[in-house]
C-alpha positions in Angstrom: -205.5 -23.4 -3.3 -205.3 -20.3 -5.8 -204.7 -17.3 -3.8 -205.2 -14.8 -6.9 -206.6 -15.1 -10.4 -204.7 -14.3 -13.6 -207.7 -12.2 -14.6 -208.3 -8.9 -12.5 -211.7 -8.4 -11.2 -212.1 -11.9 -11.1 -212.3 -13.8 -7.6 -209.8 -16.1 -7.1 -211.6 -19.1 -6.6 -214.6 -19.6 -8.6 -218.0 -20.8 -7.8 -219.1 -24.2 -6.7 -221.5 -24.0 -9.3 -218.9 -23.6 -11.9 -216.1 -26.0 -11.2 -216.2 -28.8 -8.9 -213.9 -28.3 -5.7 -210.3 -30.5 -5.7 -209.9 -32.2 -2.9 -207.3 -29.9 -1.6 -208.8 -27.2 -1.9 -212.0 -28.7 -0.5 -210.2 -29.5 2.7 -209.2 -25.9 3.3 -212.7 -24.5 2.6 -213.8 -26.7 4.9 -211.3 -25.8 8.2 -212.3 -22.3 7.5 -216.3 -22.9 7.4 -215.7 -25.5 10.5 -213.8 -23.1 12.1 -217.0 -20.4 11.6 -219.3 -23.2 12.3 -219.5 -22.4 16.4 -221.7 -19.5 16.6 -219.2 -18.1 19.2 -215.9 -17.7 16.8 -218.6 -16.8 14.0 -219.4 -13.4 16.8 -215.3 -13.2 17.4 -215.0 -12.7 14.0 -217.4 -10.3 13.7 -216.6 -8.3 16.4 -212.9 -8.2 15.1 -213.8 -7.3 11.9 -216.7 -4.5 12.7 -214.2 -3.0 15.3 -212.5 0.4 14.9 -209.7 0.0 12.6 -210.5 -3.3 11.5 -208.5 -5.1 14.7 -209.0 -5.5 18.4 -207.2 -6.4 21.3 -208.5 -9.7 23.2 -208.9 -7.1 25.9 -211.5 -5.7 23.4 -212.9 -9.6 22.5 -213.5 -10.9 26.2 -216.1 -8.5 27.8 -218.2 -9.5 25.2 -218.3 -13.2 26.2 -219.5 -15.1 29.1 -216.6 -17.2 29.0 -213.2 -18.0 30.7 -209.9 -16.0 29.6 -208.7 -20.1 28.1 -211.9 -20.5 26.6 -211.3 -16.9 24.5 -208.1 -17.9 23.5 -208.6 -21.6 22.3 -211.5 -20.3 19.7 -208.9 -17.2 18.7 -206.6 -20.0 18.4 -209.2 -22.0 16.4 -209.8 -18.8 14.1 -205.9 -18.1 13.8 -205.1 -22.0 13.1 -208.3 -21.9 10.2 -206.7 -18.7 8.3 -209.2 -16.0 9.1 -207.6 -14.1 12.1 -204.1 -12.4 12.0 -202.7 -11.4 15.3 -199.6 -9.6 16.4 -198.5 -8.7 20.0 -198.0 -5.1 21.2 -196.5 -5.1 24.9 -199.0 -7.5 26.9 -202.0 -7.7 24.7 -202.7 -9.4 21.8 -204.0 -7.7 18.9 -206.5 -9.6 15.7 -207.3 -8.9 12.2 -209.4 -10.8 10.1 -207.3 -11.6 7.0 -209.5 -10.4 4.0 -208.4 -12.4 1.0 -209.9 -15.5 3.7 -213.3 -13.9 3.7 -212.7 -13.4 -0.2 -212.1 -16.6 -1.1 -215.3 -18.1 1.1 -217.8 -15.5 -0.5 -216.4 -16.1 -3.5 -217.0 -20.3 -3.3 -220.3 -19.3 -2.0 -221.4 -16.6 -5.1 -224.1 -17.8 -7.0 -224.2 -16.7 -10.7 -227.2 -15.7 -12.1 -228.8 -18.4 -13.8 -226.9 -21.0 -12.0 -228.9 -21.7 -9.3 -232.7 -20.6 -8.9 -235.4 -20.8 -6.4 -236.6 -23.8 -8.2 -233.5 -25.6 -7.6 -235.5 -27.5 -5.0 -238.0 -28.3 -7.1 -235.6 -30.9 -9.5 -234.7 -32.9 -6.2 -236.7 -35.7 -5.7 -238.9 -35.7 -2.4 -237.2 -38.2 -0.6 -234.3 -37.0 -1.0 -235.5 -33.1 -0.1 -236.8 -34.4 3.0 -233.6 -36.3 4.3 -231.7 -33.2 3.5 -234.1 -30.7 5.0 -234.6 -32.5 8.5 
């Protein structure tokens, strides 16, 4: 996968609209949305990135969970594995980072140009087909 563009100002992986995805690149999309598809790592990695300094220690992370100490760490783990979380130990803790140029390249698969896509876009799929996708 493209980690920068040649062209500054440009994001480094353009729209879905614009260019259809390799499969390479498709696959590590798609670790990184799976990986934010469990609403509870999707909240991790908010709370990691909204924290003070842009990191937190899991002694930070945990409080804010109902869950075991294992449970935390498998879906840091999860996070870490998927390419969105940095970590690096200080004494006993454990300290994460969201890794930005991750959260670049998703919002930047995700952009929609203007022009591309409308609100009408629905209106050109065919209503069997919008029903089996909708439900």
């Amino acid at each position: 996968m493209p980690n920068q563009s040649s062209n500054r100002g440009e994001p480094c992986c353009p729209p879905l609209a614009r260019a259809p995805l390799t499969s390479d690149w498709a696959g590590d999309l798609a670790r990184m949305f799976k990986a934010l598809g469990d609403p509870v790592r999707l909240r991790m990695l908010s709370l990691i990135a909204s924290h003070t300094g842009g990191e937190s220690c899991v002694c930070d992370i945990s409080p804010a969970f109902d869950l075991s100490q294992p449970t935390i760490s498998h879906h840091l783990k999860v996070l870490r594995e998927a390419g969105l979380l940095d970590c690096e130990r200080r004494g006993t803790w454990v300290y994460y980072r969201v890794i930005p140029s991750a959260l670049d390249r998703l919002s930047a698969v995700l952009a929609v140009e203007s022009g591309v896509l409308s609100d009408s876009a629905c209106a050109t799929v065919p209503p069997a087909r919008l029903e089996k996708t909708v439900s």
